[in-house]
C-alpha positions as CSV (number, residue, x, y, z in Angstrom):
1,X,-41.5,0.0,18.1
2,X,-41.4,1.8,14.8
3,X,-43.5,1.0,11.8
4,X,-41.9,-0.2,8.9
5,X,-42.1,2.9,6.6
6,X,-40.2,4.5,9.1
7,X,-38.0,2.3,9.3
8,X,-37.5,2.4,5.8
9,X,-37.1,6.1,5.9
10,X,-34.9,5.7,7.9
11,X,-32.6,3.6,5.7
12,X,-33.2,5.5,2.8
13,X,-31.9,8.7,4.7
14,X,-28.9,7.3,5.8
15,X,-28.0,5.9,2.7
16,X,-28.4,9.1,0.8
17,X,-26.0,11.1,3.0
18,X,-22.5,10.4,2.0
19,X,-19.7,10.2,4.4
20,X,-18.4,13.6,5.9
21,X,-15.4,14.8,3.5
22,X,-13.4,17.2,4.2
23,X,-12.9,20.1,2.2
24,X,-10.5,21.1,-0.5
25,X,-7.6,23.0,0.1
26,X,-6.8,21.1,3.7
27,X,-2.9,22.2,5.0
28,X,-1.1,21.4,7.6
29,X,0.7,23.6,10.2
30,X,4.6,23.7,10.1
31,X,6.8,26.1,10.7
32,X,5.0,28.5,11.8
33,X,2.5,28.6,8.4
34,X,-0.1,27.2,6.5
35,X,1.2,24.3,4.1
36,X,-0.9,23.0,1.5
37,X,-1.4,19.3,1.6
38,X,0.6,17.1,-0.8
39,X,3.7,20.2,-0.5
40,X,6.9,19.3,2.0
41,X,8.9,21.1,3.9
42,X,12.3,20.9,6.4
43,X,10.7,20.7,9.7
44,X,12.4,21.2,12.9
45,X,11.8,18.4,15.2
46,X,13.2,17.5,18.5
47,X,15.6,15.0,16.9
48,X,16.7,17.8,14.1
49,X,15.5,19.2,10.7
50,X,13.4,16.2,9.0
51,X,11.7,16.6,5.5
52,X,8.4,15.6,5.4
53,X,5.1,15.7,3.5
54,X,1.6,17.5,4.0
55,X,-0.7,14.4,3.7
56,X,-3.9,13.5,4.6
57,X,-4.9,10.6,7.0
58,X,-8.3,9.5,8.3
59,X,-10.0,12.8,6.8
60,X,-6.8,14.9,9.0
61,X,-4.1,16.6,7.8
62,X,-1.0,14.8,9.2
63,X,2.7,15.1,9.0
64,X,4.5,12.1,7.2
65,X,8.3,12.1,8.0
66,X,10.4,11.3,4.9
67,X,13.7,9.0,4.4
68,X,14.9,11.8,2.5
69,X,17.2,14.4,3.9
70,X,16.4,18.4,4.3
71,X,18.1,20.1,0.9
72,X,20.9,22.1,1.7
73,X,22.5,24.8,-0.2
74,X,27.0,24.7,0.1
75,X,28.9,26.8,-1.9
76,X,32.5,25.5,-3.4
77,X,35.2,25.7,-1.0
78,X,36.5,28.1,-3.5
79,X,33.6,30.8,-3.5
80,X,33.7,30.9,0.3
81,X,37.5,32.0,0.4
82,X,36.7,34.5,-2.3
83,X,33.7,35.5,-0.1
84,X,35.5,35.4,3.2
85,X,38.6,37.8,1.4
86,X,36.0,40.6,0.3
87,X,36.5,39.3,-3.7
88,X,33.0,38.3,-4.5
89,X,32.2,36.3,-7.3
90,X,34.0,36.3,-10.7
């Protein structure tokens, strides 16, 4: 059986070291690259391109799929005629 200064050193030890945190600039992998955490990105999943989010969870980096659609970029129906007849932009 310990002695109670031990016991007390213990305690006092414990209590002095904080929780394990984990450092700053955390990113997830995605895509084939290093995103930082709180960024999102279109990833490919097995269901298709989902947005989602760089966050952190239980002191991990983690993936959090988003309601939101991937952006897309479309051009005018009129730009791709011009483009697709060698006219470029005007």
């Amino acid at each position: 059986m310990r002695s109670k200064p031990a016991r007390y050193a213990t305690i006092v030890v414990f209590a002095l070291c904080g929780p394990a945190l984990s450092g700053e600039g955390c990113t997830c992998r995605g895509n084939g690259q290093d995103i930082p955490e709180g960024q999102t990105v279109c990833l490919k999943t097995a269901s298709g391109h989902k947005l989602a989010r760089c966050e952190r969870v239980l002191n991990n980096t983690s993936w959090k799929l988003l309601d939101a659609d991937c952006p897309t970029a479309t051009l005018p129906p009129r730009s791709v005629d011009a483009l697709e007849n060698g006219q470029g932009f005007s």
